[in-house]
C-alpha positions in Angstrom: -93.0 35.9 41.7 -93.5 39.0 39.5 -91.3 38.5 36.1 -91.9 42.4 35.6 -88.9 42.1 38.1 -86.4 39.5 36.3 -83.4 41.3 34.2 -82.8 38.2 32.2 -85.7 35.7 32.1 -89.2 35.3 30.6 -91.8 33.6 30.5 -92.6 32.7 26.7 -96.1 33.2 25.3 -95.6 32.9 21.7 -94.6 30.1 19.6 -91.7 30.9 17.9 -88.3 32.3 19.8 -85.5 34.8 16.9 -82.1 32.4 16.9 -84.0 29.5 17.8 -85.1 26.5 15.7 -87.7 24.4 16.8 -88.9 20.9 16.2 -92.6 19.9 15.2 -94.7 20.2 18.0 -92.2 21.6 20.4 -93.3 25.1 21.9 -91.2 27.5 24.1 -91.6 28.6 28.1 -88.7 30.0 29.0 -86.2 32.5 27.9 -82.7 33.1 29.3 -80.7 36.2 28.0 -77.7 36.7 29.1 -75.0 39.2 28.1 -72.9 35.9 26.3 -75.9 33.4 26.2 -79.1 32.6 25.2 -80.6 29.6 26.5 -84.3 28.4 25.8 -86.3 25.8 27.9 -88.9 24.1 25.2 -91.4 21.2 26.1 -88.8 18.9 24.6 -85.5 20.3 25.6 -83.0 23.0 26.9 -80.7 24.7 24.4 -78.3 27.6 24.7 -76.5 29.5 22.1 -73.7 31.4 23.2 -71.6 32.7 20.2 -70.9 29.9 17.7 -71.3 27.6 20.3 -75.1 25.2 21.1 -75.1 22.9 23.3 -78.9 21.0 24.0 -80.5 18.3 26.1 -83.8 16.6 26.1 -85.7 16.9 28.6 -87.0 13.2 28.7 -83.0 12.9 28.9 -82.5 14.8 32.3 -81.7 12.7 35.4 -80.6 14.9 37.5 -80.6 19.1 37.3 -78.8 20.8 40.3 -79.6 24.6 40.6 -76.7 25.4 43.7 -77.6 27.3 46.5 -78.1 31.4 46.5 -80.5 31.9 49.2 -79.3 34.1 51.9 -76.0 34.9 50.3 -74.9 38.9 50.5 -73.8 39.9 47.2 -75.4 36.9 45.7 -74.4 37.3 41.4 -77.1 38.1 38.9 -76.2 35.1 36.6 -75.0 31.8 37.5 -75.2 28.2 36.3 -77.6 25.3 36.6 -76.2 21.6 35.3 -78.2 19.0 34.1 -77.5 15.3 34.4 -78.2 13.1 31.9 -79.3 9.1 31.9 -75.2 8.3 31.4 -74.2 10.6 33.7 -72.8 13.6 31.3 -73.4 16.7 32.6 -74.4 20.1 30.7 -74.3 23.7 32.2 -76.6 26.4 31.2 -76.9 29.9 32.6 -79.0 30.9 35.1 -80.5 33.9 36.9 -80.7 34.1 40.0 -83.0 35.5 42.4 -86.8 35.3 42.2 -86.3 34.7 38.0 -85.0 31.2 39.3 -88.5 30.2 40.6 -89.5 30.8 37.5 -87.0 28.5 35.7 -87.3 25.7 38.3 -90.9 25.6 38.0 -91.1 25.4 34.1 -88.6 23.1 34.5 -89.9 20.7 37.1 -93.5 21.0 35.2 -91.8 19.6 32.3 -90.3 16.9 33.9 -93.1 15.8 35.2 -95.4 15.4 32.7 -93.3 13.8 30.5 -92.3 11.0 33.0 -96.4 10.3 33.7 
């Protein structure tokens, strides 16, 4: 995984993100930017910002987060979609690069999950 590589995604070192608000005590990790989108994973929750439009989830919300299935696939897109599932089964969609930047995402995102449901 070298995110020298991703055209999109980052890895967040800092604690504040330009567009984004963030709670007390909420940091960021990961960075999306699309061409129409910005989406930011936080240690409380996923947001995106895509014109006018936000759309968030918390991640102590998440039940369920399906990524689809790239590997292998000729032509494969540079951006795609991930969905999240919450506890009442509404789901969410938020962009998603593909390729080796998805590691990235999944692992921040499964990191997350996991230490908040210990």
């Amino acid at each position: 995984m070298d995110p020298e590589t991703w055209l999109y995604s980052k890895i967040i070192a800092t604690p504040t993100v330009y567009g984004f608000s963030l709670k007390k005590e909420e940091l960021p990790v990961f960075l999306i930017e699309g061409n129409n989108a910005k989406t930011l994973v936080t240690t409380r929750r996923i947001i995106e910002i895509s014109g006018i439009e936000r759309k968030e989830i918390s991640i102590i919300d998440i039940d369920d987060i399906i990524y689809g299935d790239f590997k292998g696939r000729p032509n494969k897109p540079s951006m795609s979609i991930f969905r999240t599932i919450d506890l009442y089964g509404d789901e969410l969609n938020f962009q998603l690069e593909t390729g080796a930047a998805s590691v990235g995402l999944i692992t921040s995102l499964n990191t997350l999950i996991n230490l908040i449901s210990e």
